[in-house]
C-alpha positions as CSV (number, residue, x, y, z in Angstrom):
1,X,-8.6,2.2,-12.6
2,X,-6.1,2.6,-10.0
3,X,-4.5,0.4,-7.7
4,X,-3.7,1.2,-4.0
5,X,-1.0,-0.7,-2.6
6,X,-0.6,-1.3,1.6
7,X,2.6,-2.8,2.5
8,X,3.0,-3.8,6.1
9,X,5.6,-4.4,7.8
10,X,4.4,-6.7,10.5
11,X,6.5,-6.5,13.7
12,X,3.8,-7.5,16.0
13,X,1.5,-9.8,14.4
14,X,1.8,-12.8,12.1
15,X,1.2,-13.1,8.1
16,X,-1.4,-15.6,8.9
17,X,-3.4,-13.1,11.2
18,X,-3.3,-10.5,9.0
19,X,-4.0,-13.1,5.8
20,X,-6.9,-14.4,8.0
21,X,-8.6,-10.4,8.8
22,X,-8.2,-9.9,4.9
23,X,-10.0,-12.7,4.3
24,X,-13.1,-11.9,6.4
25,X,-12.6,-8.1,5.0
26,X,-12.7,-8.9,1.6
27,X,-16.7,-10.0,1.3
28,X,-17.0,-5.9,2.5
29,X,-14.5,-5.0,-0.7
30,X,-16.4,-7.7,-2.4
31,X,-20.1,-5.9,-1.8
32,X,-18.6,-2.4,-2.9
33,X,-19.1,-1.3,-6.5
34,X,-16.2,0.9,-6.1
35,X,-14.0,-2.3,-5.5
36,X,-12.9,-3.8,-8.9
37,X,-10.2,-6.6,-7.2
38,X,-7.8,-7.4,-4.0
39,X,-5.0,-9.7,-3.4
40,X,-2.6,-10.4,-0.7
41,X,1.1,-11.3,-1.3
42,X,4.0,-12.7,1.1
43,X,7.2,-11.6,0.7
44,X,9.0,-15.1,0.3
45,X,12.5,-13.2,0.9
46,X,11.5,-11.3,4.5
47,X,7.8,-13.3,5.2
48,X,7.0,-10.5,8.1
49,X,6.4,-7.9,4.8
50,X,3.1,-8.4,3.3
51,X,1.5,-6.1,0.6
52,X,-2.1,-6.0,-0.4
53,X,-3.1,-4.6,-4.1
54,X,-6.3,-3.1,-3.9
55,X,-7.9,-1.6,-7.8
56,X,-10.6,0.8,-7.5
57,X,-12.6,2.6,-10.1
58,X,-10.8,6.1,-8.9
59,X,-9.2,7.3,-5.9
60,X,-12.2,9.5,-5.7
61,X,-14.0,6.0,-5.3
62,X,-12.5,5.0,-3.1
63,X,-12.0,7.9,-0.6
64,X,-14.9,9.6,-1.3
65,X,-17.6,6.2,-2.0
66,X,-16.0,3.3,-0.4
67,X,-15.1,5.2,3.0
68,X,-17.7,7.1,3.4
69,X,-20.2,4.2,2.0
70,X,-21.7,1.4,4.4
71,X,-19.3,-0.9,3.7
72,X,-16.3,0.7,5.1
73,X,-17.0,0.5,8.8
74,X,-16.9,-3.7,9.0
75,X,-13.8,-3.6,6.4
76,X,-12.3,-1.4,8.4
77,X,-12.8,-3.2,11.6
78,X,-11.7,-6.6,10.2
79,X,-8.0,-5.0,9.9
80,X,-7.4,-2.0,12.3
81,X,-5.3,-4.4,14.3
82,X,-2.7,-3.8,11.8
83,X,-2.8,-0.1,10.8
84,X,0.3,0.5,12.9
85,X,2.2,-1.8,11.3
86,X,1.7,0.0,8.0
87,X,4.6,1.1,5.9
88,X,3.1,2.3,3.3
89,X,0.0,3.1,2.0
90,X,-0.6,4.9,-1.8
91,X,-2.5,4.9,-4.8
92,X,-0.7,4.7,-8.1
93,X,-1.7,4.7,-11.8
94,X,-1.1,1.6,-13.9
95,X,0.9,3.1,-16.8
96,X,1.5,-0.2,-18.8
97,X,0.9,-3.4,-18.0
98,X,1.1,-7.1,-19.6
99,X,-0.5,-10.3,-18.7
100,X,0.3,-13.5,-20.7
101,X,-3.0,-15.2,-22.1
């Protein structure tokens, strides 16, 4: 697995409009098998910075099956209001991890 992370820094929309596009996005990350999990986060220090954690099987899955799969296209239309306001936008390998039971 591997997780992509997109942090925005949103200078001209709000955290609810971009909460709101992920939330009719995420039935198209939802319907790809590539797609293992998503969630949205608000910074509670700086509100305007919001970071969405995206795990996919591979980055291979999801550059090379989700995008060029059919259910990229709505996804991607549910959000490209915001692209510009991207800051960053990577995929990174979970090294360790711990979740209390």
């Amino acid at each position: 697995m591997v997780v992509e992370y997109i942090r925005y820094a949103l200078t001209t929309h709000t955290p609810d409009e971009l909460i709101a596009a992920y939330g009719l996005a995420a039935k198209h990350l939802g319907a790809a098998p590539e797609c293992a999990s998503y969630e949205v986060a608000q910074c509670e220090e700086v509100p305007a910075s919001v970071t969405v954690r995206i795990t996919w099987e591979s980055t291979d899955a999801h550059l090379n099956g989700f995008r060029k799969g059919p259910n990229f296209p709505p996804f991607l239309s549910a959000i490209r209001p915001f692209i510009p306001e991207i800051a960053e936008m990577r995929h990174y390998a979970v090294k360790d991890s711990w979740t209390r039971a």
